[in-house]
MISE-546108 format. One record per atom (N, C-alpha, C): residue in one letter; residue number from 1; atom name; chain; x, z, y. Coordinates in nm, 4 decimals. Layout:
(atom A,NUM,CA,A,(X,Z,Y))
...
//
This chain:
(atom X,1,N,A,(0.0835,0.0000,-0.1176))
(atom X,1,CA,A,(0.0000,0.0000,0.0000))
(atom X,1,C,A,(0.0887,0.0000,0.1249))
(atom X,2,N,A,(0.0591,-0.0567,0.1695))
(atom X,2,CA,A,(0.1273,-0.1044,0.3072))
(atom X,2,C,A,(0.0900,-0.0001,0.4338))
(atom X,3,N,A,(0.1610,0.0899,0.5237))
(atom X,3,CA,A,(0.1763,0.1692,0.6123))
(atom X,3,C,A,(0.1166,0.0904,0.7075))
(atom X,4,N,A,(0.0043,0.1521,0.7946))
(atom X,4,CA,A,(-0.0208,0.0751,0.9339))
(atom X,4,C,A,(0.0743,0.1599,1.0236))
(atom X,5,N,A,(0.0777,0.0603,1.1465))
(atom X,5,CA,A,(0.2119,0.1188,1.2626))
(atom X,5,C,A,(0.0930,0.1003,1.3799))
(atom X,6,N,A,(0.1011,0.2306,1.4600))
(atom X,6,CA,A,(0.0434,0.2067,1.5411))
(atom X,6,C,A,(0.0848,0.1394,1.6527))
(atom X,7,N,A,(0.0534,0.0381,1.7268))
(atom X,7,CA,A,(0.1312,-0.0908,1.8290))
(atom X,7,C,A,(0.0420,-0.0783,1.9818))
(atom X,8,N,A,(-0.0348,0.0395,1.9865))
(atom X,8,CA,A,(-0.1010,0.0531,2.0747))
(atom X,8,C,A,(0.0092,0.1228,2.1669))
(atom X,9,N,A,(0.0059,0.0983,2.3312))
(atom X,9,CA,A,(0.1274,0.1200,2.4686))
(atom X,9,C,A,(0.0578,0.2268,2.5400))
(atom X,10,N,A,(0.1228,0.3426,2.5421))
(atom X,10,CA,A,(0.0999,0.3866,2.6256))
(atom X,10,C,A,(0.0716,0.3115,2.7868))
(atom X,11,N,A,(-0.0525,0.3625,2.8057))
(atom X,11,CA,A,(-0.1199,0.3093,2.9444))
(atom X,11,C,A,(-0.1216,0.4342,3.0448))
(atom X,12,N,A,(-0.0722,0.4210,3.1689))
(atom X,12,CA,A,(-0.0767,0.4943,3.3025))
(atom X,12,C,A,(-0.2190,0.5327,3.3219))
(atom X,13,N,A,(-0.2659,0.6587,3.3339))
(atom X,13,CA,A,(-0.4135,0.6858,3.3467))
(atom X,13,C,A,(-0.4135,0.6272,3.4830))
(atom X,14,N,A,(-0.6059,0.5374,3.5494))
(atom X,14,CA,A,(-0.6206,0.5035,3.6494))
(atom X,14,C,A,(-0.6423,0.5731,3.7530))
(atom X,15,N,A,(-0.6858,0.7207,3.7137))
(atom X,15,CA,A,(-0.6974,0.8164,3.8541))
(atom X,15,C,A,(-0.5586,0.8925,3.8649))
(atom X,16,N,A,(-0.4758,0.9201,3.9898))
(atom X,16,CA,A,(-0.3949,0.9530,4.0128))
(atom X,16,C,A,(-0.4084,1.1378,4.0242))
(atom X,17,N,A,(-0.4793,1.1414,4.0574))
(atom X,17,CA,A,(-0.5817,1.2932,4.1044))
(atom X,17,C,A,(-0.7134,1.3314,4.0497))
(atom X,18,N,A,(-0.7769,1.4484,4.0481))
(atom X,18,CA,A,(-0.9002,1.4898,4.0186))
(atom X,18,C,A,(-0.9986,1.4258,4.1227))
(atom X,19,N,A,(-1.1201,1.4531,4.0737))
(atom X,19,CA,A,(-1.2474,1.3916,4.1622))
(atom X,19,C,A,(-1.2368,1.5553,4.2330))
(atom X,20,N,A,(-1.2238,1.6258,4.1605))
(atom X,20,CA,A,(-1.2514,1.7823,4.2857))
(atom X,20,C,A,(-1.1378,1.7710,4.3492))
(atom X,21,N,A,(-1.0187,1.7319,4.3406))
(atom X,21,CA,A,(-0.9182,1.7237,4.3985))
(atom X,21,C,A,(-0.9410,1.6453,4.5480))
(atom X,22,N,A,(-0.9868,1.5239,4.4947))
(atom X,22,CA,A,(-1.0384,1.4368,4.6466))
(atom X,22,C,A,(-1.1761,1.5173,4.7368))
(atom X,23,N,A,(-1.2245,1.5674,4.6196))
(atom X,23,CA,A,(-1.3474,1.5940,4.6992))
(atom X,23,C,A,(-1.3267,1.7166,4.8310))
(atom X,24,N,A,(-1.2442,1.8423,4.8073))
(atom X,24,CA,A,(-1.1748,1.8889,4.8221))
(atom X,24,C,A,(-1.0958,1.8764,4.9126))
(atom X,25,N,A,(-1.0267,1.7948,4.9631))
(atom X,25,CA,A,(-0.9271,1.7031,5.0484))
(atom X,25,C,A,(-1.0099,1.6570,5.1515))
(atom X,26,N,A,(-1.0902,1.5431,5.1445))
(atom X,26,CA,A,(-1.1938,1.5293,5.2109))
(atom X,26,C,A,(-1.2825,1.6156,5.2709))
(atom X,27,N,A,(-1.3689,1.7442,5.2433))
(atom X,27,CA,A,(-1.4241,1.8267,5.2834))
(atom X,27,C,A,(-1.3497,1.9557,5.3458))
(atom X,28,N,A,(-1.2293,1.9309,5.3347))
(atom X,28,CA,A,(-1.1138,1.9894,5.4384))
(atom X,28,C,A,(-1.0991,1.9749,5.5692))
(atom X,29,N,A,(-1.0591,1.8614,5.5316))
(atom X,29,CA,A,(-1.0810,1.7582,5.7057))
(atom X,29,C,A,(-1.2002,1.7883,5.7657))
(atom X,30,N,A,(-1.2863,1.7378,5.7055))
(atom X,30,CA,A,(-1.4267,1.7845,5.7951))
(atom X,30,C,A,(-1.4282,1.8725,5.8208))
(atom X,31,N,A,(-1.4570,1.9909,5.7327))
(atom X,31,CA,A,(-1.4088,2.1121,5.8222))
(atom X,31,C,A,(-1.3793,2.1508,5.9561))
(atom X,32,N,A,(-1.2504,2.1199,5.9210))
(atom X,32,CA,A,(-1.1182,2.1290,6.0320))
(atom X,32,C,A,(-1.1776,2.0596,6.1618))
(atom X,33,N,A,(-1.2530,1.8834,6.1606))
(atom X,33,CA,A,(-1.2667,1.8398,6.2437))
(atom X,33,C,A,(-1.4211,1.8907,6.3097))
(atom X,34,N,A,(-1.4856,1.9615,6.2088))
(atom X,34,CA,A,(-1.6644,1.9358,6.2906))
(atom X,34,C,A,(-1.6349,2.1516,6.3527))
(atom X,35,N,A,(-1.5311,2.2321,6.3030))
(atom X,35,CA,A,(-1.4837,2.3116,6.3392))
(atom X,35,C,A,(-1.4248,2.3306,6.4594))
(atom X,36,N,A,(-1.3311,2.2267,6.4923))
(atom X,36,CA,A,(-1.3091,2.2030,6.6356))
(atom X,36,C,A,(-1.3902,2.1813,6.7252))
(atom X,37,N,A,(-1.4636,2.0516,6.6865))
(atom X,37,CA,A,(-1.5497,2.0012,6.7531))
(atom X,37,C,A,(-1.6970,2.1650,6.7647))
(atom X,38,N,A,(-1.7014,2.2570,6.7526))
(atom X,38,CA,A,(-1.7642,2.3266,6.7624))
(atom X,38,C,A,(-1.7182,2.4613,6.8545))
(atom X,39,N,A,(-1.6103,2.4858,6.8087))
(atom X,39,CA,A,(-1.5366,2.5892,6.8911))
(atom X,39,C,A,(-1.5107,2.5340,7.0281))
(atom X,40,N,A,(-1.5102,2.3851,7.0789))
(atom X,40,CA,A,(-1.4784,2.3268,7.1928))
(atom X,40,C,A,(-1.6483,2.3283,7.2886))
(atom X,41,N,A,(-1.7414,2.3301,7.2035))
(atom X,41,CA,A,(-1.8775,2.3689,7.2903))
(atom X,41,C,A,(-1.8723,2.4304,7.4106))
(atom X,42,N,A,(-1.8543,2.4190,7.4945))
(atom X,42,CA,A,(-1.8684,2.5269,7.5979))
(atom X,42,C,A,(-1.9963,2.5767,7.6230))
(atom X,43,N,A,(-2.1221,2.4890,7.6859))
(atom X,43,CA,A,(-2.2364,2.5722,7.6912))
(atom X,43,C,A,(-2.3770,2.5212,7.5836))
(atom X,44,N,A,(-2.4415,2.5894,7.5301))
(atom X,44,CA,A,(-2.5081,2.5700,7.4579))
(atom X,44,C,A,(-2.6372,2.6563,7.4810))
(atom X,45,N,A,(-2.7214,2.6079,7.4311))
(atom X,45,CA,A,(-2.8335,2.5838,7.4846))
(atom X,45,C,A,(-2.8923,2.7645,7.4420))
(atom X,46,N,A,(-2.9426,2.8129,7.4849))
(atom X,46,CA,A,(-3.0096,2.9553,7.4816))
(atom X,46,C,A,(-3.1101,2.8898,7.3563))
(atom X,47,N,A,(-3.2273,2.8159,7.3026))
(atom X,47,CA,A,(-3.3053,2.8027,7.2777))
(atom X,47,C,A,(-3.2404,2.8056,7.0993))
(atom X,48,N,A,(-3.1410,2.7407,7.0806))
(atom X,48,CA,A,(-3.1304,2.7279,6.9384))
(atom X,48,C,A,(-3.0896,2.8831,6.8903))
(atom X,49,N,A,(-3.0870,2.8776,6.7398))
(atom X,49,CA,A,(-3.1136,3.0210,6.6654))
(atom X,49,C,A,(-2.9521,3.0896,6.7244))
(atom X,50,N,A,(-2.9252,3.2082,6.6663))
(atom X,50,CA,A,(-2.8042,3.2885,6.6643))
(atom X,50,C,A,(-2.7060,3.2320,6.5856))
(atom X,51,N,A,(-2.7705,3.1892,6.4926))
(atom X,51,CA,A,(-2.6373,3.1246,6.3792))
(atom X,51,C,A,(-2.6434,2.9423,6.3824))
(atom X,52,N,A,(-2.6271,2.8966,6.4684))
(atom X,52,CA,A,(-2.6621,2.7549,6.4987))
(atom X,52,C,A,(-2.5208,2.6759,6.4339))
(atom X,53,N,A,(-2.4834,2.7083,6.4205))
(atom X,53,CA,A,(-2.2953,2.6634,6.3397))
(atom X,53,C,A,(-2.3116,2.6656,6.2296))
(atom X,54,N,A,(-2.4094,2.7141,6.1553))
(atom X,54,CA,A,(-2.3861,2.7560,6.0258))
(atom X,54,C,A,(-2.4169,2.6093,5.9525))
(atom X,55,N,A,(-2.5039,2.5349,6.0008))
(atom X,55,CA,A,(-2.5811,2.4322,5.9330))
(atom X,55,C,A,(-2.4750,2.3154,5.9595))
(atom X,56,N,A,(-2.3872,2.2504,6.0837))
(atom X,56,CA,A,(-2.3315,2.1799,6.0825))
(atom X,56,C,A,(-2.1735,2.2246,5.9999))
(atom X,57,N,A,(-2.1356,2.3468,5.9777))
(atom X,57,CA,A,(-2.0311,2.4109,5.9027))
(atom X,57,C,A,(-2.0132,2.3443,5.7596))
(atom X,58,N,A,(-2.1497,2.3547,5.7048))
(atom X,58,CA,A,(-2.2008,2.3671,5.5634))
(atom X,58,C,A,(-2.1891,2.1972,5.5010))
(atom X,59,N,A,(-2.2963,2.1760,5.5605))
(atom X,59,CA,A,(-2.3482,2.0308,5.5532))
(atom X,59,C,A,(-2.2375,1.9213,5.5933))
(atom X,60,N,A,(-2.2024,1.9039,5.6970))
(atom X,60,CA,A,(-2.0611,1.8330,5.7603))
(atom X,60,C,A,(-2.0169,1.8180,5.6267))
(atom X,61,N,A,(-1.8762,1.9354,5.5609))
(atom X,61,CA,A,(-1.7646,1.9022,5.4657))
(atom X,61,C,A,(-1.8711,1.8676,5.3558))
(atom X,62,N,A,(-1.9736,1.9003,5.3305))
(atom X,62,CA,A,(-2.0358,1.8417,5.1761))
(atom X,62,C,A,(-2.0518,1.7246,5.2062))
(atom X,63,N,A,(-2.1358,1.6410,5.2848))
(atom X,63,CA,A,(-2.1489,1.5255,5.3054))
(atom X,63,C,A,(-2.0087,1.4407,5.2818))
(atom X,64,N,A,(-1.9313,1.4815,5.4282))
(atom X,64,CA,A,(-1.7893,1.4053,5.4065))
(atom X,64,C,A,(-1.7268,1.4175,5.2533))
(atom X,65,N,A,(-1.7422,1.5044,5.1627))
(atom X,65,CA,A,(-1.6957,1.5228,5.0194))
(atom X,65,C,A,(-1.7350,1.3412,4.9583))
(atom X,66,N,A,(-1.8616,1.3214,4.9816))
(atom X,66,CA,A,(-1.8584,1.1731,4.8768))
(atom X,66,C,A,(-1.7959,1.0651,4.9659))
(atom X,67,N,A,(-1.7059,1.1053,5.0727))
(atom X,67,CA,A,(-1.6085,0.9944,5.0740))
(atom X,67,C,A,(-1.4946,1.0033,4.9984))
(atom X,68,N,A,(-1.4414,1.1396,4.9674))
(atom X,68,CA,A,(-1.3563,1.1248,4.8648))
(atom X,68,C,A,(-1.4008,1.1527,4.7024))
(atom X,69,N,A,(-1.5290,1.0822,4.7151))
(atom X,69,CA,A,(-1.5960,1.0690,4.5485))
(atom X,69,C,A,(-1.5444,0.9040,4.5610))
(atom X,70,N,A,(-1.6123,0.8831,4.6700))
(atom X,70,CA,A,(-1.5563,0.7045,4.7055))
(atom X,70,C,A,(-1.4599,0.6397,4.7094))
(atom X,71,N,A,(-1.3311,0.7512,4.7511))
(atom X,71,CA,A,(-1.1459,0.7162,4.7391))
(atom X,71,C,A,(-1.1464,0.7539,4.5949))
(atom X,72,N,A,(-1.1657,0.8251,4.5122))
(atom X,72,CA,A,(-1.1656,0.8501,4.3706))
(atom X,72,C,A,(-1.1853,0.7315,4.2806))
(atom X,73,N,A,(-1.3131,0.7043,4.3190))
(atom X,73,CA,A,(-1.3744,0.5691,4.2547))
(atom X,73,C,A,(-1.3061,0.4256,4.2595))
(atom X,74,N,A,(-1.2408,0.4395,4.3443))
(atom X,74,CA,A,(-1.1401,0.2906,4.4044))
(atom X,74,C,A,(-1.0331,0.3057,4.3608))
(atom X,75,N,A,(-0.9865,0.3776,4.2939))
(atom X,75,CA,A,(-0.8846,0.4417,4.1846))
(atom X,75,C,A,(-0.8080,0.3234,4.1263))
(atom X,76,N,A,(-0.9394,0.2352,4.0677))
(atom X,76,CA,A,(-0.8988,0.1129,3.9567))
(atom X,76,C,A,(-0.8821,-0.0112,4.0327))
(atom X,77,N,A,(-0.9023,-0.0305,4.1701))
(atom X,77,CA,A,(-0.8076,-0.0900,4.2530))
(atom X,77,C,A,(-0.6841,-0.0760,4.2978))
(atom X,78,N,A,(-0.6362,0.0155,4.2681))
(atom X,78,CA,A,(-0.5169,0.0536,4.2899))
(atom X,78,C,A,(-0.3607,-0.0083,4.2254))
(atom X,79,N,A,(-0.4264,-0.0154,4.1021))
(atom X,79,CA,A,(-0.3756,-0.0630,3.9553))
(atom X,79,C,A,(-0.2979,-0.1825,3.9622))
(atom X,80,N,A,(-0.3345,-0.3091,4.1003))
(atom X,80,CA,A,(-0.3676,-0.4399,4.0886))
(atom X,80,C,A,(-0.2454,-0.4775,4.2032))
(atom X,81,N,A,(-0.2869,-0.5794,4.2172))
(atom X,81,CA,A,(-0.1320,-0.6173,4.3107))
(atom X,81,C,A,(-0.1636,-0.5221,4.4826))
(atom X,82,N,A,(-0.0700,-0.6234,4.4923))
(atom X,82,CA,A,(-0.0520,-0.5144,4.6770))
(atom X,82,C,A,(-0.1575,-0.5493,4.7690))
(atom X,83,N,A,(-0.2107,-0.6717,4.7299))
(atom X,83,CA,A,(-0.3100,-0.7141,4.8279))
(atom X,83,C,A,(-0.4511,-0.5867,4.8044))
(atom X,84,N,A,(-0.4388,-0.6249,4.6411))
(atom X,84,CA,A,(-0.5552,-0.5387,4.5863))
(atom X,84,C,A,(-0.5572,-0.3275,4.6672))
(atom X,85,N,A,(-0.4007,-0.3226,4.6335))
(atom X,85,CA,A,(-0.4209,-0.1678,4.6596))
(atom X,85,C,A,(-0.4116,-0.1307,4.8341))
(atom X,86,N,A,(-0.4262,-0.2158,4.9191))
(atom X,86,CA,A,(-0.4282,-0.2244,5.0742))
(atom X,86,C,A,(-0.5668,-0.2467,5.0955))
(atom X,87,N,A,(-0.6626,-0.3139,4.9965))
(atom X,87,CA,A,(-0.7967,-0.3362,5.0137))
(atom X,87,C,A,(-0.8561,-0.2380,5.0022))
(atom X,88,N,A,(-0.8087,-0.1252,4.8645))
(atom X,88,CA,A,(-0.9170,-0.0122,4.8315))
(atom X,88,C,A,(-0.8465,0.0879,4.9007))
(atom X,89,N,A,(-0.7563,0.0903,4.9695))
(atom X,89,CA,A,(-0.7137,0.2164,5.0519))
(atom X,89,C,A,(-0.7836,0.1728,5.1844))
(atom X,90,N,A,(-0.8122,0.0760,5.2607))
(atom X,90,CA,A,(-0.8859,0.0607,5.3651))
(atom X,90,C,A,(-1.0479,0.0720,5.3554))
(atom X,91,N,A,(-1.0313,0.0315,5.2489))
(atom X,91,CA,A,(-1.2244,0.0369,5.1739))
(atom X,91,C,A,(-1.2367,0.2049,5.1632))
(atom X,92,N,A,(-1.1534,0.2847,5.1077))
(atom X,92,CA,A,(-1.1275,0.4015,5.0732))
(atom X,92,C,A,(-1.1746,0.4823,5.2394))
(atom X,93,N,A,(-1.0944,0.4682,5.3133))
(atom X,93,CA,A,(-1.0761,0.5011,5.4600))
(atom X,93,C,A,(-1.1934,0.4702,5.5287))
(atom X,94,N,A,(-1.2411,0.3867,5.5643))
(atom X,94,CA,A,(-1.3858,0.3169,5.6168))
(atom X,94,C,A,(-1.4870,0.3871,5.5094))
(atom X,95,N,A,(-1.4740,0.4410,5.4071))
(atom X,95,CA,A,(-1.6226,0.5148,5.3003))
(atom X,95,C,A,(-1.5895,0.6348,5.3968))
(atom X,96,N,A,(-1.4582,0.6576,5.3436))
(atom X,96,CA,A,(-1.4181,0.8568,5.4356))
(atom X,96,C,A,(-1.5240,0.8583,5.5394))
(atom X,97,N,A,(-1.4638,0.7639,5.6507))
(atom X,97,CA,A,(-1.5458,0.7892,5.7706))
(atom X,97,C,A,(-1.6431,0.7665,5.7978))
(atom X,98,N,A,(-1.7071,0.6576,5.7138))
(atom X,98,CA,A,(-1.8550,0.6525,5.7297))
(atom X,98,C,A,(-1.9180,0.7946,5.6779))
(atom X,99,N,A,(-1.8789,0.8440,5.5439))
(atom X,99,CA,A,(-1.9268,0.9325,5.5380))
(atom X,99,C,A,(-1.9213,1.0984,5.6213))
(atom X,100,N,A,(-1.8227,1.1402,5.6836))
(atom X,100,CA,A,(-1.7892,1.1964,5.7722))
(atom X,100,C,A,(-1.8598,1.1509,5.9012))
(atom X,101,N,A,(-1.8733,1.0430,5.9631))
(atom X,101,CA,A,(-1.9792,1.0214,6.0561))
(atom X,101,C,A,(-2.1417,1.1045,6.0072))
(atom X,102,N,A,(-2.1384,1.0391,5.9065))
(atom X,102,CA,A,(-2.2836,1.0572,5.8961))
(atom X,102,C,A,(-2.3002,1.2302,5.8476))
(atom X,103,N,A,(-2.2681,1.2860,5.7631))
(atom X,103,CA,A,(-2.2441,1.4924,5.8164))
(atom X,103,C,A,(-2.2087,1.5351,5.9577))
(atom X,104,N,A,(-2.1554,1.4774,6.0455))
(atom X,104,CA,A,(-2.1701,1.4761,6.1448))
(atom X,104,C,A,(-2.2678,1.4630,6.2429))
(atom X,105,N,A,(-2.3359,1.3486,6.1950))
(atom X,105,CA,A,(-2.5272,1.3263,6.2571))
(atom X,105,C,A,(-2.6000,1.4223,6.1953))
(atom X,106,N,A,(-2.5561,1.5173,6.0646))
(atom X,106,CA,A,(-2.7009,1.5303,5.9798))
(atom X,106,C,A,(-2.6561,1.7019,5.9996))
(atom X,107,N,A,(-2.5731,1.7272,6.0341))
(atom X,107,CA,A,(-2.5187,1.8835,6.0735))
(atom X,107,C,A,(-2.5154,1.9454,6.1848))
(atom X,108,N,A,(-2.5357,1.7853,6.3086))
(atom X,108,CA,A,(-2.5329,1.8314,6.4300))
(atom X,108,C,A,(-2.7462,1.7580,6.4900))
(atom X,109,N,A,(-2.7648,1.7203,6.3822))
(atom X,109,CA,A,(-2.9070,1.7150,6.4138))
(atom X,109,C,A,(-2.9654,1.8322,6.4257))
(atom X,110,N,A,(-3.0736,1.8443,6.5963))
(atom X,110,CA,A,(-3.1366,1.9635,6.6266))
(atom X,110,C,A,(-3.0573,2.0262,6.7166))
(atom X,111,N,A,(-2.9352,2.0043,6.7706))
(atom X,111,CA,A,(-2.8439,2.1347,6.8378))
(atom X,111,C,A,(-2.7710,1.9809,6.9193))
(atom X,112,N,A,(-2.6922,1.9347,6.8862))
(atom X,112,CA,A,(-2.6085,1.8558,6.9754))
(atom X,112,C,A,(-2.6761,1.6816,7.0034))
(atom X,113,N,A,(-2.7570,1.6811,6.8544))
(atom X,113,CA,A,(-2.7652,1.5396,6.8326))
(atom X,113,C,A,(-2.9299,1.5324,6.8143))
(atom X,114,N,A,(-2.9849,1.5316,6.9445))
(atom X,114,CA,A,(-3.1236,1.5135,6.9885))
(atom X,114,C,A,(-3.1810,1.3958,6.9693))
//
């Protein structure tokens, strides 16, 4: 009986990082940025509640999180020539911020964004 050989190559896994890893990364930044952008308020309106930060705090970095579900996902562009991995890092970048825009509208809806 004849021995099989296994002839299968080790292959480079396509994600470089965890999905919590990006997600994580991403909802950092936001943070950091809808944090600033809050501590820089100077006057604010008497009418909204006592804890009026809390909702754009929260909401902001979760939202911005599925842009780096979206840099995660573009992973297997990466793989491909140079043209390819300049496409999904800009595609990557433009999801970030779209999504970060938009926790930005949906955290600062009611208080800044009337």
């Amino acid at each position: 009986m004849k021995e099989q050989t296994n002839t299968q190559t080790q292959q480079k896994p396509v994600h470089s990082g965890s999905l919590i890893k990006r997600m994580l990364q991403s909802a950092a930044v936001a943070l950091f940025l809808i944090a600033a952008f809050l501590l820089s308020a100077d006057h604010v309106n008497p009418e909204w509640s006592k804890y009026w930060m809390v909702k754009p705090l929260i909401l902001t970095p979760m939202v911005a999180s599925l842009g780096g579900v979206l840099y995660y996902y573009l992973d297997h562009l990466r793989t491909g020539s140079t043209t390819m991995k300049i496409v999904a890092t800009i595609m990557g970048l433009l999801g970030f911020v779209f999504f970060l825009w938009m926790g930005f509208v949906l955290g600062l809806n009611g208080t800044f964004w009337n």
